[in-house]
VOPA-510789 format. One record per residue (C-alpha): residue number from 1; residue in three letters; x, y, z. Coordinates in Angstrom, 1 decimal. Example, Ala and Ser with C-alpha at 12.3 -4.5 7.8 and 13.67 -1.06 7.14 Angstrom:
<nodes>
+-----+------+--------+--------+--------+
:  nr : rest :      X :      Y :      Z :
+-----+------+--------+--------+--------+
:   1 :  ALA :   12.3 :   -4.5 :    7.8 :
:   2 :  SER :   13.7 :   -1.1 :    7.1 :
+-----+------+--------+--------+--------+
</nodes>
This chain:
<nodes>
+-----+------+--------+--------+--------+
:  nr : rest :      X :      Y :      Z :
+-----+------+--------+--------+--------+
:   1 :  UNK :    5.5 :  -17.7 :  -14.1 :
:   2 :  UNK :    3.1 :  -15.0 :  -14.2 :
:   3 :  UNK :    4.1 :  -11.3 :  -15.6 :
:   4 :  UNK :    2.8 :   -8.2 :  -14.1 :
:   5 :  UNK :    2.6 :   -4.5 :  -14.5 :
:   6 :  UNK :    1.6 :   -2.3 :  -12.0 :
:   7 :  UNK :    0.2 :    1.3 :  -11.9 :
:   8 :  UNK :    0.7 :    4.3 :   -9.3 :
:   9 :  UNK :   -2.2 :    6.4 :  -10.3 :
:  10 :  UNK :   -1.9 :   10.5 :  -10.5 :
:  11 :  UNK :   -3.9 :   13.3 :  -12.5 :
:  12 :  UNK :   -0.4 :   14.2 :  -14.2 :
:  13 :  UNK :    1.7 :   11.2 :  -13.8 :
:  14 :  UNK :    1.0 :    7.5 :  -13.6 :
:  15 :  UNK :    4.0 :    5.4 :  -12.6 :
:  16 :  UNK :    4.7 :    2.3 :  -14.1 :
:  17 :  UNK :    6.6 :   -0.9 :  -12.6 :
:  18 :  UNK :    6.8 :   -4.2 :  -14.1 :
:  19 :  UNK :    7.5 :   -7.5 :  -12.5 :
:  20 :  UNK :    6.8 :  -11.3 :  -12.5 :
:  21 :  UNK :    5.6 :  -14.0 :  -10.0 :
:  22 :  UNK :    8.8 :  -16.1 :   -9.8 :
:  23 :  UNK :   10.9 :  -13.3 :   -7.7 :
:  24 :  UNK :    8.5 :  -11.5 :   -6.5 :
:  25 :  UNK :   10.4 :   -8.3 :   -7.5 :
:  26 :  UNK :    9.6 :   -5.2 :   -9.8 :
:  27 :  UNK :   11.4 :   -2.8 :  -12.0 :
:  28 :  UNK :   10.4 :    0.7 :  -12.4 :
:  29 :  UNK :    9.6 :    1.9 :  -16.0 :
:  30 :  UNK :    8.8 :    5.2 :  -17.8 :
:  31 :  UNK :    6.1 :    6.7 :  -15.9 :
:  32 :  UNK :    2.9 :    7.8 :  -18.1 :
:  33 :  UNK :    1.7 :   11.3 :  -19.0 :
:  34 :  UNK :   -1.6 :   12.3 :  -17.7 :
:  35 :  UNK :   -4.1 :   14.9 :  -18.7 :
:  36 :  UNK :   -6.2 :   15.3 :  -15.5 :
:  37 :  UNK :   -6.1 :   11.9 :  -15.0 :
:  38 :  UNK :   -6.4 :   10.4 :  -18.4 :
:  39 :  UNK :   -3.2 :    8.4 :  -19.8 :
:  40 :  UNK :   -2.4 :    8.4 :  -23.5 :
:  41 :  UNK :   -4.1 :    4.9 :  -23.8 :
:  42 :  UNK :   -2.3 :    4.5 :  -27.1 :
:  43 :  UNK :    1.0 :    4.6 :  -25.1 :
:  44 :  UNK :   -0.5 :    2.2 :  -22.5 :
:  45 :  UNK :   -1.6 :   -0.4 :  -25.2 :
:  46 :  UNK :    1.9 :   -0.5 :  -26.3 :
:  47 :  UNK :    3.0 :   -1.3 :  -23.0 :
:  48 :  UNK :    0.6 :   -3.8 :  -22.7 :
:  49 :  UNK :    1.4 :   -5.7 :  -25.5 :
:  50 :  UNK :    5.3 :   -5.0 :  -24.9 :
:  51 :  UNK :    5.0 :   -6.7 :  -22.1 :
:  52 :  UNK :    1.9 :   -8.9 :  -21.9 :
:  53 :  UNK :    1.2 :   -9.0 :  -18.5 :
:  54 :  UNK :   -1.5 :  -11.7 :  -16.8 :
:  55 :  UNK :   -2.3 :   -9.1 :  -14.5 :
:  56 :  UNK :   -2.6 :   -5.4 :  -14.2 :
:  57 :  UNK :   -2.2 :   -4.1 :  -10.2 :
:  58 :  UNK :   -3.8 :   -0.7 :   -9.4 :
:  59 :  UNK :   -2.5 :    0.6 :   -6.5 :
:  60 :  UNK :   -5.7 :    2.4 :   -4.6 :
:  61 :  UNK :   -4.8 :    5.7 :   -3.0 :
:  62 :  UNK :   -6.6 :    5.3 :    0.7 :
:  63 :  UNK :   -6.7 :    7.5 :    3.4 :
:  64 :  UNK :   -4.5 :    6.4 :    6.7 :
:  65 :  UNK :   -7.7 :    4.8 :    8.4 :
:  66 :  UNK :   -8.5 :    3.1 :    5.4 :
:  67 :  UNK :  -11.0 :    5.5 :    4.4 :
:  68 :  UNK :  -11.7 :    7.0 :    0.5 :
:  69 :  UNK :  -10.6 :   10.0 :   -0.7 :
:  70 :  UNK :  -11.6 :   11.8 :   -4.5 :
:  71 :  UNK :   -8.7 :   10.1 :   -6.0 :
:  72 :  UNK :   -9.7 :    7.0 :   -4.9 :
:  73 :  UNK :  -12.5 :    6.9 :   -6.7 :
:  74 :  UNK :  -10.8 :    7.9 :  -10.1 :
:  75 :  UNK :   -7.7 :    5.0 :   -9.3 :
:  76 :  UNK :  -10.6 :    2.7 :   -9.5 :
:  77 :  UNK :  -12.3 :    4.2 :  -12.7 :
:  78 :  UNK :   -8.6 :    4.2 :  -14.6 :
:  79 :  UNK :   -8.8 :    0.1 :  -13.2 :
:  80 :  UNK :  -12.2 :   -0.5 :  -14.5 :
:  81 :  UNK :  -11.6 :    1.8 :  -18.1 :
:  82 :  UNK :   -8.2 :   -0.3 :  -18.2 :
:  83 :  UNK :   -9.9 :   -3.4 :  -17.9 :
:  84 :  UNK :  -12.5 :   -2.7 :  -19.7 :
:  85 :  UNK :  -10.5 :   -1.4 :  -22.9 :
:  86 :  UNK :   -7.6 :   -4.2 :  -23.3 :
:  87 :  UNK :   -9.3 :   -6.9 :  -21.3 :
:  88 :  UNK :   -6.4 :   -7.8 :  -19.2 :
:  89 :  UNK :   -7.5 :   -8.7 :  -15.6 :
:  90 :  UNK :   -6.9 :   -5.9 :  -13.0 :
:  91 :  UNK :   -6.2 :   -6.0 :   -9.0 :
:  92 :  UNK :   -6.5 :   -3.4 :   -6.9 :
:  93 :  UNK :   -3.6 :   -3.0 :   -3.8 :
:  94 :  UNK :   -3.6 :   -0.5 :   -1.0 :
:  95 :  UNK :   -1.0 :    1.9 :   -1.4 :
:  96 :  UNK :   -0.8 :    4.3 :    1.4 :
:  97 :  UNK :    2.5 :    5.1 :    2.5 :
:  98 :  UNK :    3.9 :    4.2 :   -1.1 :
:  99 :  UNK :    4.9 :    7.6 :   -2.2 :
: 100 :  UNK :    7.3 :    8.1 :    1.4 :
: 101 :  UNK :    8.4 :    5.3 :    1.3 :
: 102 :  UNK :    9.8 :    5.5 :   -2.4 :
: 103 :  UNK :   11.2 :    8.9 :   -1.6 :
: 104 :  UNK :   13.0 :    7.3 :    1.0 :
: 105 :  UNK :   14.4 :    4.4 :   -1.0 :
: 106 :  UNK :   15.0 :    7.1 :   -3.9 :
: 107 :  UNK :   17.0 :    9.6 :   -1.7 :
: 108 :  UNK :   19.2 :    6.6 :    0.0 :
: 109 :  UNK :   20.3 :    5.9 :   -3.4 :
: 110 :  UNK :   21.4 :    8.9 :   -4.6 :
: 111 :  UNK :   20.4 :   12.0 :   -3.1 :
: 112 :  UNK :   17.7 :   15.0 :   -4.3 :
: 113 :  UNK :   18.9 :   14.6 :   -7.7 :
: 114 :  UNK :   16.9 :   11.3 :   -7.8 :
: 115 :  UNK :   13.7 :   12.7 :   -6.3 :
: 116 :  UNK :   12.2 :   13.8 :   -9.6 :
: 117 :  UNK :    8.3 :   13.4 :  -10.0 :
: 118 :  UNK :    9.0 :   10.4 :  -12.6 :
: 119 :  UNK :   11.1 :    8.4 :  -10.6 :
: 120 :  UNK :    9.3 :    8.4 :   -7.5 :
: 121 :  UNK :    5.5 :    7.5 :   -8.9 :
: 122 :  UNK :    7.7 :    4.7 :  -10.6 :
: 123 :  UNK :    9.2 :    3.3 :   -8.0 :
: 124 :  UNK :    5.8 :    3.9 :   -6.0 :
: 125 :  UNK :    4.6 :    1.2 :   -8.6 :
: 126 :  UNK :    7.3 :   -1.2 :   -7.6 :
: 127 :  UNK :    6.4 :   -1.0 :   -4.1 :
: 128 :  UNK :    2.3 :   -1.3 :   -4.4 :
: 129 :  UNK :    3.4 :   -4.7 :   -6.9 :
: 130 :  UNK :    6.2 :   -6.1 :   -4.0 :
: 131 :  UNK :    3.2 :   -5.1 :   -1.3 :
: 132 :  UNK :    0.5 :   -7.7 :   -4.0 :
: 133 :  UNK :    3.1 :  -10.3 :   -4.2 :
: 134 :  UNK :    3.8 :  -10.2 :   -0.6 :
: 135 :  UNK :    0.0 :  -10.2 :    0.2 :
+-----+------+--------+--------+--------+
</nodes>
């Protein structure tokens, strides 16, 4: 059974999910502060070794015909400095569409009041690590 933790990147929030291999499910966790784009990467180390995952899953912000955008380009630097300062192996998953689709999922459940910025890139993290397991 592999453990995962996946990442919706944003300048000002970075959602968090965490799941593992045997389900093929996530769980949506405290989303990250971000200062244009840079996490608090003391906060991230302690969720890294909280919850030890074998693999980190970036989702990658694309544009609808699979095209880059700017923030693509900085999804893949946070993968790269996040491998690169803790080691831990790092995939990258497509994510367009994430963000409707967890507003969706987040409204069905309980209305506007659940549509806060937090919740949504978090649960935008459980669906880019449900879209790598299913991939």
């Amino acid at each position: 059974m592999a453990s995962y933790l996946a990442f919706d990147y944003g300048t000002g929030n970075i959602g968090v999910a965490v799941g593992q291999s045997v389900t093929a499910t996530a769980t949506p966790l405290k989303a990250l502060k971000a200062n244009d784009g840079i996490p608090n990467w003391e906060q991230l180390e302690r969720l890294l070794k909280e919850w030890q995952p074998d693999v980190c899953v970036v989702g990658l912000p694309l544009n609808m015909d699979g095209s880059e955008q700017p923030i693509t380009v900085r999804a893949r630097k946070f993968a790269n400095r996040l491998h690169g300062r803790f080691g831990v192996k790092v995939e990258l998953q497509d994510e367009r569409l994430t963000t409707v689709s967890a507003k969706e999922l987040l409204f069905a459940e309980g209305g506007y009041r659940n549509l806060d910025k937090d919740s949504i890139d978090s649960a935008s993290a459980c669906l880019i690590l449900q879209d790598y397991f299913q991939r």
